[in-house]
SEKOL-740846 format. One record per residue (C-alpha): z, x, y; chain. Coordinates in steps of 0.25 Angstrom, whole numbers, plus 2048, in hexadecimal, padded with zeros to 3 digits. Each point is the difference from the previous one (the first is absolute). Layout:
residues N
SITE / Z / X / Y / A
...
//
This chain:
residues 402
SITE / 800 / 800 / 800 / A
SITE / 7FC / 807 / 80F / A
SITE / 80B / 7FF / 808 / A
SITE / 7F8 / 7F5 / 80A / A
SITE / 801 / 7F8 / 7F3 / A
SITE / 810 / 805 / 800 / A
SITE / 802 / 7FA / 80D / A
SITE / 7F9 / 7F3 / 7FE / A
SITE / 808 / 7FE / 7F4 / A
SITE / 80D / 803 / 809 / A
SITE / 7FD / 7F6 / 80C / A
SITE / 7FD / 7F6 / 7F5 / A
SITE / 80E / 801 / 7F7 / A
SITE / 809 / 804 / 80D / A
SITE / 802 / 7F0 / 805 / A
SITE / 805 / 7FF / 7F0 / A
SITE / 809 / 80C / 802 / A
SITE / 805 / 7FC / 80E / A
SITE / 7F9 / 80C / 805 / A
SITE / 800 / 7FF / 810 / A
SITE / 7F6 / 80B / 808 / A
SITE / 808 / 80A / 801 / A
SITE / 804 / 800 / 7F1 / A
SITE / 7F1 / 7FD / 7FE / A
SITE / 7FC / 80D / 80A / A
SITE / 80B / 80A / 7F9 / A
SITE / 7FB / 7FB / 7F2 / A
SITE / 7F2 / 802 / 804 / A
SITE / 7FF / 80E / 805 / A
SITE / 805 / 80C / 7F8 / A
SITE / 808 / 80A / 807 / A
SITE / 7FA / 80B / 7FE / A
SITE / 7F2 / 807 / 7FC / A
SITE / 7FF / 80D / 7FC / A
SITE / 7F1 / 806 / 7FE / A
SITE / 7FA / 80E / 7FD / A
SITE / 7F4 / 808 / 7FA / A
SITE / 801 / 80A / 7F4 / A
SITE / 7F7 / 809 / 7FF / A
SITE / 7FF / 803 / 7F2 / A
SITE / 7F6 / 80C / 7F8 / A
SITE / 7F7 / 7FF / 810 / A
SITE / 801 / 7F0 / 800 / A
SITE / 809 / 7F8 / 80A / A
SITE / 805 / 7F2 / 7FA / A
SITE / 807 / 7F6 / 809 / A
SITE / 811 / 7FD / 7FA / A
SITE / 808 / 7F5 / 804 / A
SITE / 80F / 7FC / 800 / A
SITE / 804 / 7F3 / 804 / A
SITE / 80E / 7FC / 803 / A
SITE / 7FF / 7F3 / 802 / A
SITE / 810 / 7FA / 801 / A
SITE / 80D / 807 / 7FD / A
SITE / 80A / 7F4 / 805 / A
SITE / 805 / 7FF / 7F3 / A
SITE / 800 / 80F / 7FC / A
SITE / 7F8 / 80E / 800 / A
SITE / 7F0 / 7FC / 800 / A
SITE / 7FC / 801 / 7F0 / A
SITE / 7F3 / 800 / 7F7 / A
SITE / 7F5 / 806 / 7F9 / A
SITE / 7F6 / 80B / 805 / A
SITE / 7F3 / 7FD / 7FA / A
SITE / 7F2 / 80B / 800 / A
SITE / 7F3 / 7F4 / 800 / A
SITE / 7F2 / 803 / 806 / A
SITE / 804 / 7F2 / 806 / A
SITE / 80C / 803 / 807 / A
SITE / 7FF / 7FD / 80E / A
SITE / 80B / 7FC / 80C / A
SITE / 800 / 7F0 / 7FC / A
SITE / 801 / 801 / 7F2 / A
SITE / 80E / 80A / 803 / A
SITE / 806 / 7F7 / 80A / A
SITE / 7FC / 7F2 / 7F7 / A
SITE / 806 / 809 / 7F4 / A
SITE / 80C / 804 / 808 / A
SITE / 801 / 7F3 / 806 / A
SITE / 801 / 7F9 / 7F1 / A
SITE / 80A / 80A / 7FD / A
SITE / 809 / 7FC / 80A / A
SITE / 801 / 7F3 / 7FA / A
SITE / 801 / 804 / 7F2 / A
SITE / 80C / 80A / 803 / A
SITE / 807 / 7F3 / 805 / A
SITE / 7FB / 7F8 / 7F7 / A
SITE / 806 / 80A / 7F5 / A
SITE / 80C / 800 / 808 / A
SITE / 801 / 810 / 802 / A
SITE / 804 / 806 / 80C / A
SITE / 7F3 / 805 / 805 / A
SITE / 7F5 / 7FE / 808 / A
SITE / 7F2 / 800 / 7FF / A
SITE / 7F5 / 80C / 800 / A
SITE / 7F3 / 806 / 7FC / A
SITE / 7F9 / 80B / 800 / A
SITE / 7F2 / 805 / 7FA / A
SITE / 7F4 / 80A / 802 / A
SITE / 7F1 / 7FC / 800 / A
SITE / 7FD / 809 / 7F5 / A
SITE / 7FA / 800 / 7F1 / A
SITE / 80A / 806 / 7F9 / A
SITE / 7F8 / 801 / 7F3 / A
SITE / 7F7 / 80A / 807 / A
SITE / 80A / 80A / 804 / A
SITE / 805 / 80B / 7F7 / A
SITE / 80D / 7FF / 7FB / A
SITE / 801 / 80D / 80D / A
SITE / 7FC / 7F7 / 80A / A
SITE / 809 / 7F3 / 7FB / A
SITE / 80A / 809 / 801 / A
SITE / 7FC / 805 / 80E / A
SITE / 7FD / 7F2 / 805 / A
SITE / 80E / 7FA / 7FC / A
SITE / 809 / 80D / 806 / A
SITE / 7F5 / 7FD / 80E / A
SITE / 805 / 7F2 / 802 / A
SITE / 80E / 803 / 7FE / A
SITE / 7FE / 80C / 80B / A
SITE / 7F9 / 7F6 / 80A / A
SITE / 80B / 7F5 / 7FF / A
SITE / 80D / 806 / 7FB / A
SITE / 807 / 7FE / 80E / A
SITE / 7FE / 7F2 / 7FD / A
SITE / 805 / 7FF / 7F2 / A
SITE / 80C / 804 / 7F7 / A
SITE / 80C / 7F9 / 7FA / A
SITE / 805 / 7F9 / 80A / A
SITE / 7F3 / 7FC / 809 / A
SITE / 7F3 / 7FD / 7F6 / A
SITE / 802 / 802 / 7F1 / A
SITE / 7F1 / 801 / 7F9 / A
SITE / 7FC / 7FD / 7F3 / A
SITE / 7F4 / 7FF / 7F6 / A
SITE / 7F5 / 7F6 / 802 / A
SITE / 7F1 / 7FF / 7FE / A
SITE / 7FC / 80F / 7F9 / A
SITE / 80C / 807 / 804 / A
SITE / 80A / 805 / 7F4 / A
SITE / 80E / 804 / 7FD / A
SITE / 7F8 / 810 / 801 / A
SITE / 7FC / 7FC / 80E / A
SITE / 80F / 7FC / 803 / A
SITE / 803 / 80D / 7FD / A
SITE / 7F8 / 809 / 808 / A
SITE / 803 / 7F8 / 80C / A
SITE / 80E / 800 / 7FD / A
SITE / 800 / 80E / 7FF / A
SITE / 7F8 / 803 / 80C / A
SITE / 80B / 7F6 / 807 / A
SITE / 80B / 80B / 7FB / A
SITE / 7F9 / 80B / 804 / A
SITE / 7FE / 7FA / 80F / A
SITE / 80E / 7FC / 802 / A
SITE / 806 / 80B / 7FA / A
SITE / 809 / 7F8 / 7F6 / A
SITE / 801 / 7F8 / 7F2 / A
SITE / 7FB / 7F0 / 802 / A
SITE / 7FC / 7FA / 7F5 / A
SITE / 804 / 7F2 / 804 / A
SITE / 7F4 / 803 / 80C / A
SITE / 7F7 / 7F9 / 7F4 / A
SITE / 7FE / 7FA / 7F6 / A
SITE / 7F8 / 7FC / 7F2 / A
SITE / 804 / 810 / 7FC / A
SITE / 800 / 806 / 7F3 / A
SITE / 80D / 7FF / 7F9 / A
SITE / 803 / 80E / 800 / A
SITE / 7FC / 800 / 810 / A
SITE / 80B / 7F5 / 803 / A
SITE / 7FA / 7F4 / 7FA / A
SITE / 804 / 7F4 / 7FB / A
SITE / 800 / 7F9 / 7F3 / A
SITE / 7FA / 7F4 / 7FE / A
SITE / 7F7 / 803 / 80B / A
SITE / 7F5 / 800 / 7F5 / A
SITE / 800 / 7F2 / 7FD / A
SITE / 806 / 7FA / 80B / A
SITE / 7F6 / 7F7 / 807 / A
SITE / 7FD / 7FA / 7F1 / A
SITE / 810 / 7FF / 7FD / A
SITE / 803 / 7FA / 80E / A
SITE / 7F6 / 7F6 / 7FE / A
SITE / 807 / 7FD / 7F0 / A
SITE / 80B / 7FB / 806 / A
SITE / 7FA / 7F8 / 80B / A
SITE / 7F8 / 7FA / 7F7 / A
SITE / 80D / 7FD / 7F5 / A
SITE / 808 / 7F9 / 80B / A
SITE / 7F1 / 7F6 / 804 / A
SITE / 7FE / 7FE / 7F2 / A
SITE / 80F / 7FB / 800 / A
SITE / 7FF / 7F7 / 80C / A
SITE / 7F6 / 7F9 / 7FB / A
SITE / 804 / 800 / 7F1 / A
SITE / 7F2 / 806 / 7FB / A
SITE / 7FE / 7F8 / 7F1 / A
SITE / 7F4 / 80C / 800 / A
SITE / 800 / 80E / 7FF / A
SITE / 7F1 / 805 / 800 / A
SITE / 7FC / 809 / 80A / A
SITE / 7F4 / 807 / 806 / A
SITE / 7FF / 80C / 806 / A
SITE / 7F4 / 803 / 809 / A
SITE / 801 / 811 / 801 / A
SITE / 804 / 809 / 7F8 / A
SITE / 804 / 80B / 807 / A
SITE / 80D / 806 / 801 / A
SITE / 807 / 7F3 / 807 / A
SITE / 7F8 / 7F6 / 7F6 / A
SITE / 802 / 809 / 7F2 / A
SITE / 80F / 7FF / 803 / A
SITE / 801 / 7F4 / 804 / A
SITE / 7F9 / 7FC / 7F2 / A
SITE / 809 / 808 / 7F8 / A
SITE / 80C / 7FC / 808 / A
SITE / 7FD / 7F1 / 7FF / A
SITE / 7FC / 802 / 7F1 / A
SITE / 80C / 807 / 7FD / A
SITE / 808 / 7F3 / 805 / A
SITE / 7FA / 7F7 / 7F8 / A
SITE / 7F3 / 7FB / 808 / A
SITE / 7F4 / 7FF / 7FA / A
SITE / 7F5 / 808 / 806 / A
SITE / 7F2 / 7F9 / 7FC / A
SITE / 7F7 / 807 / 80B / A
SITE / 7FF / 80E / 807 / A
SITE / 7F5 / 807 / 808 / A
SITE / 7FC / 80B / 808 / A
SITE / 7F4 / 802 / 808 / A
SITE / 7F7 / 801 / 7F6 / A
SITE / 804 / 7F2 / 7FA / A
SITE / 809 / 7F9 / 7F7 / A
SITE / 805 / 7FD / 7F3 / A
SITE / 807 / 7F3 / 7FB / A
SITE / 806 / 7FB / 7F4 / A
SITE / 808 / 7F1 / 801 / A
SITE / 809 / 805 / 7F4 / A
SITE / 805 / 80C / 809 / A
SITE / 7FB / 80E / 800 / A
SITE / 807 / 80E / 7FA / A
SITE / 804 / 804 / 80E / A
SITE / 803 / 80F / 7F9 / A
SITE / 7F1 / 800 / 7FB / A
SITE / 7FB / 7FD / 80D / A
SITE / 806 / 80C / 806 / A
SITE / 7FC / 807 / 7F5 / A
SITE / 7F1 / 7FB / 801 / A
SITE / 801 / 803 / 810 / A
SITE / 805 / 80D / 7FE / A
SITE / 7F7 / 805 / 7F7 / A
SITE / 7F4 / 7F8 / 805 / A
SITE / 801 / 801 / 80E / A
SITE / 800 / 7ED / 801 / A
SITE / 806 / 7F5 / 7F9 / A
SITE / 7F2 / 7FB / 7FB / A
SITE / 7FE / 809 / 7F7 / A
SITE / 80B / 7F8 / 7F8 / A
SITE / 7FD / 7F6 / 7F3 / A
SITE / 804 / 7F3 / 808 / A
SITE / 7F8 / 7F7 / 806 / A
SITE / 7F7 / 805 / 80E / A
SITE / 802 / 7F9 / 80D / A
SITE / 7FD / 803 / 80C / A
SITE / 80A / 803 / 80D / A
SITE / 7FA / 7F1 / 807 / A
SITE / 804 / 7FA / 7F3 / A
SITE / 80C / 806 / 7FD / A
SITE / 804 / 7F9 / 80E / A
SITE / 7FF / 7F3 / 7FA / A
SITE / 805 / 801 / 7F2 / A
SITE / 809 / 7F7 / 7F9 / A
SITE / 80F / 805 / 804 / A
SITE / 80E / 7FE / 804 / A
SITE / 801 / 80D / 80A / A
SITE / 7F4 / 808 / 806 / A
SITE / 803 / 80E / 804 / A
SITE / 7F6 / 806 / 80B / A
SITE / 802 / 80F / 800 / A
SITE / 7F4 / 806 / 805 / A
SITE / 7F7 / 7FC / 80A / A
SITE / 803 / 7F9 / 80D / A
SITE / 7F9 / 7F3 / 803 / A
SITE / 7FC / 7FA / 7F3 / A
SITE / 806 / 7F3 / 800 / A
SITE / 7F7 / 7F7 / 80A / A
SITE / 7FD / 7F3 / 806 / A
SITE / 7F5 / 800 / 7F5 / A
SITE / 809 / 805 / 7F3 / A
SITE / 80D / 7F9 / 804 / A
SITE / 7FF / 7F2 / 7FB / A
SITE / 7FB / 805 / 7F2 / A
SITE / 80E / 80A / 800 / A
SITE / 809 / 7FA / 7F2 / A
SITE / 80B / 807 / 804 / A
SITE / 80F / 7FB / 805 / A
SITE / 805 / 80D / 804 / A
SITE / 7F8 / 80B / 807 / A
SITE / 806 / 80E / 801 / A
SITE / 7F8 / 808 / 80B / A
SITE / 803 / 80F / 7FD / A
SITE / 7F3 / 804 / 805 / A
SITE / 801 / 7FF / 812 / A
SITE / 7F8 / 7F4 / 803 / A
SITE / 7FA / 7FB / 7F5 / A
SITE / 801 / 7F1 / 805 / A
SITE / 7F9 / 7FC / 80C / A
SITE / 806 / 7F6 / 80B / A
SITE / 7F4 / 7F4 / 7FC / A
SITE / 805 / 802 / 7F0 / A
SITE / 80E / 800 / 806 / A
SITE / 800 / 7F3 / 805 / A
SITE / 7F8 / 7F9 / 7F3 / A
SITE / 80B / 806 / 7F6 / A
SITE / 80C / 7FB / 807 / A
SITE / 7F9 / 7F3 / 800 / A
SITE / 7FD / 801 / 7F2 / A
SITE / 80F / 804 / 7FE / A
SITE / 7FC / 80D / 7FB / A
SITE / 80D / 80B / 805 / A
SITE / 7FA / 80B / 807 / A
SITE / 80A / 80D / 7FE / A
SITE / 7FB / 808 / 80E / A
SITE / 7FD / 80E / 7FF / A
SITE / 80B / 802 / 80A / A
SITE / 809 / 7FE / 7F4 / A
SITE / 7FA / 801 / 7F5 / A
SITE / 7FC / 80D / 801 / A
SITE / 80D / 806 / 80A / A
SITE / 805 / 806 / 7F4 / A
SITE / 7F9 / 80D / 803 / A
SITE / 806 / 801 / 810 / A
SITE / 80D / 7FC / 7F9 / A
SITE / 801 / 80C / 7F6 / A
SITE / 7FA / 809 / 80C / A
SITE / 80E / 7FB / 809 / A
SITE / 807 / 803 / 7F4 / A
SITE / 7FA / 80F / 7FF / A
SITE / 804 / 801 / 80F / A
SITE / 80D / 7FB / 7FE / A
SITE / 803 / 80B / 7F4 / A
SITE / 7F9 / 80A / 80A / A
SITE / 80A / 800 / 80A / A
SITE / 80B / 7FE / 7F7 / A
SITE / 7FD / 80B / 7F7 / A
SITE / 7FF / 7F8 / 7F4 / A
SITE / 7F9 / 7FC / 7F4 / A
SITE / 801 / 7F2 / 7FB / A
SITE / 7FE / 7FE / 7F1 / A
SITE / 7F3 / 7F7 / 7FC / A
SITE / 80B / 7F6 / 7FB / A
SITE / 807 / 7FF / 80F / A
SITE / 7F2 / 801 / 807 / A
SITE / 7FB / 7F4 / 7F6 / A
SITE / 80E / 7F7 / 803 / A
SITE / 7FF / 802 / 80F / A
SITE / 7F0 / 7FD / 800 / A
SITE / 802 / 7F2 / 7F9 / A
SITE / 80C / 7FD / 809 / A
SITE / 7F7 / 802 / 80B / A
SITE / 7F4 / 7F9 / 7FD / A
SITE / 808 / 7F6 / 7FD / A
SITE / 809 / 7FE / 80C / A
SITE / 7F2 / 802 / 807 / A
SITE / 7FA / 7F4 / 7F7 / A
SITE / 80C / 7F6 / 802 / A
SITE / 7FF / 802 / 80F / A
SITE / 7F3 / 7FC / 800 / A
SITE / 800 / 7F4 / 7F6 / A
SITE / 80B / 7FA / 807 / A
SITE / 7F7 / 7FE / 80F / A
SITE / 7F3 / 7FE / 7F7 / A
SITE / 80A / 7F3 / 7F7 / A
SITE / 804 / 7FA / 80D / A
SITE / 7F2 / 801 / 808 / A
SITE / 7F0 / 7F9 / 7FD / A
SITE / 7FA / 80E / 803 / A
SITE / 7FD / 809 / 7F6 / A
SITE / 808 / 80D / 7F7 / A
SITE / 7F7 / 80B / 809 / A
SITE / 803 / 7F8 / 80D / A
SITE / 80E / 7FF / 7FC / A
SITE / 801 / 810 / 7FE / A
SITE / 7F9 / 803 / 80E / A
SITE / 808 / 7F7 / 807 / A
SITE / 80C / 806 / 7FA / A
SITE / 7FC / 80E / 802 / A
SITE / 7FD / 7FE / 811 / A
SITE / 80D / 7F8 / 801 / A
SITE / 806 / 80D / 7FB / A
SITE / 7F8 / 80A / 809 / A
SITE / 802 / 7F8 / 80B / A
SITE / 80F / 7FF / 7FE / A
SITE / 802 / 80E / 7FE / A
SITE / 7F8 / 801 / 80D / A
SITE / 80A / 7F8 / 807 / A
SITE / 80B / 806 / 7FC / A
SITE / 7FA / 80E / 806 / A
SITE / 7FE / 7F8 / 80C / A
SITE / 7F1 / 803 / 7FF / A
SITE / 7FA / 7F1 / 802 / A
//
């Protein structure tokens, strides 16, 4: 979504929200853009950082190397981390950073060269207590490394809580792995339970990291899995599928369609006969157009923006629950608070601790949101951004900012 998009969508929820214009103003512009060129290997490549509202705590989120990043994007992206921050109920605010770059054409050199660059171009602006980055689009644990210890090196001091999504033995957390696909589990355990779910059969559109996790998570608690796919297409079976084998079969094959069960295609994979659909890939693939043929009661949006505004409004009509990105999939931002928090404390939780304080989390997070959604006509998403602005704007308030 461009950030005119972004703001179109805020003049239109803030009479819901009881936003006024100066809430709508503060809640509309980020505080701060931060923008440079790297040169890298002879060629210069514009970086952004985005630091878009710290009302409720230090700016937080993802750094991501695209040959699309541009300024709107990071400040749309910031913006939505903002809420999802508040939505999660962590004490952070929202940012986002990213370089127009390739990063499959570079040397493993020049990676390396590009991530200690943006840490020397904005580090006055960033550390533990200001703007704490994080992976996103392309960017890996490795990455968090190198710019963690070209931060070091520039301060003149250990900071491992200046980032997060490290590698363990850098200061990492555990859990951080499959956090988004675990975050989202126990969202979806606590819908199924509101809405006393008779079915258990799930879709899951992506098989990525997020979607294969969530498949073997969901599978392990008793769900039957009858569809997967990944962007070469799909593969379903009404009786269930071997989850195990399928990650067998992607592994050694490179797709889930290499796989005995029955070939479908991602368009019908969309429309297939379910209890829950899980989108965990692409963003805008449930439409106006595909909508009404959704079977599904529960959908669990792991992927960001999988369902667009005009599919929005013909599920709730159709009573389908929409779980919202801004959830569903906060399990990742929560584990990275988490890794920030055993930083500064100079701890490392076991997987057991990080796992109990997740799901307590998620699910404070949930009921929160089900009890304005139960006593309102508007729908679940409406009802977690209406929460999330509240918040900001109260934390705002309180600073005397608005």
């Amino acid at each position: 979504m461009t950030f005119t998009k972004t703001r179109l969508f805020l003049e239109q929820i803030a009479p819901l929200a009881g936003l006024g214009k100066a809430e709508l103003a503060v809640l509309s512009t980020p505080q701060n853009v931060l923008k440079a060129d790297l040169v890298i290997s002879g060629k210069t490549y514009p970086a952004y950082r985005v630091q878009f509202n710290n009302a409720r705590g230090p700016f937080k989120g993802g750094i991501r190397f695209h040959p699309e990043v541009d300024e709107d994007e990071v400040t749309s992206l910031a913006f939505w981390m903002t809420l999802k921050t508040a939505v999660a109920d962590i004490p952070l605010g929202g940012g986002k950073g990213g370089v127009r770059i390739n990063p499959k054409e570079l040397t493993t050199a020049e990676l390396e060269e590009l991530s200690r660059a943006y840490v020397r171009a904005f580090y006055k602006e960033l550390g533990p207590d200001k703007d704490i980055p994080a992976p996103d689009v392309y960017t890996t644990p490795q990455i968090m490394a190198w710019m963690l210890d070209e931060y070091e090196k520039l301060i003149g001091r250990k900071a491992p809580a200046f980032i997060t999504g490290k590698p363990l033995e850098y200061g990492g957390s555990k859990v951080r792995d499959i956090a988004t696909a675990l975050g989202g589990m126990y969202i979806l355990e606590e819908a199924v339970t509101k809405l006393r779910l008779p079915g258990k059969r799930v879709v899951i559109q992506g098989f990525g990291n997020a979607g294969m996790t969530a498949a073997k998570l969901v599978a392990e608690q008793g769900y039957k899995v009858v569809a997967v796919s990944d962007s070469k297409g799909g593969i379903y079976d009404p009786h269930g599928l071997d989850i195990d084998d399928v990650v067998k079969i992607k592994d050694a094959t490179g797709s889930v369609v290499n796989h005995a069960a029955q070939k479908v295609s991602n368009s019908e994979l969309l429309k297939l006969d379910c209890d829950i659909l899980i989108p965990s890939a692409l963003s805008g693939v449930i439409t106006a157009e595909n909508a009404v043929a959704v079977k599904a009661k529960i959908i669990l949006e792991l992927a960001n923006g999988p369902t667009t505004p005009e599919a929005d409004r013909i599920l709730h009509e159709a009573g389908v629950l929409v779980l919202p990105d801004i959830l569903a999939n906060a399990g990742g931002v929560t584990v990275s608070y988490f890794e920030w928090v055993q930083n500064l404390q100079d701890e490392s939780w076991t997987e057991r601790v990080v796992k109990e304080k997740l799901k307590t989390k998620m699910i404070t997070a949930f009921q929160q949101l089900w009890d304005l959604y139960s006593l309102n006509t508007y729908d679940f998403r409406t009802a977690s951004y209406i929460h999330a602005l509240r918040k900001i704007i109260e934390a705002e308030r309180k600073r005397g900012r608005v």
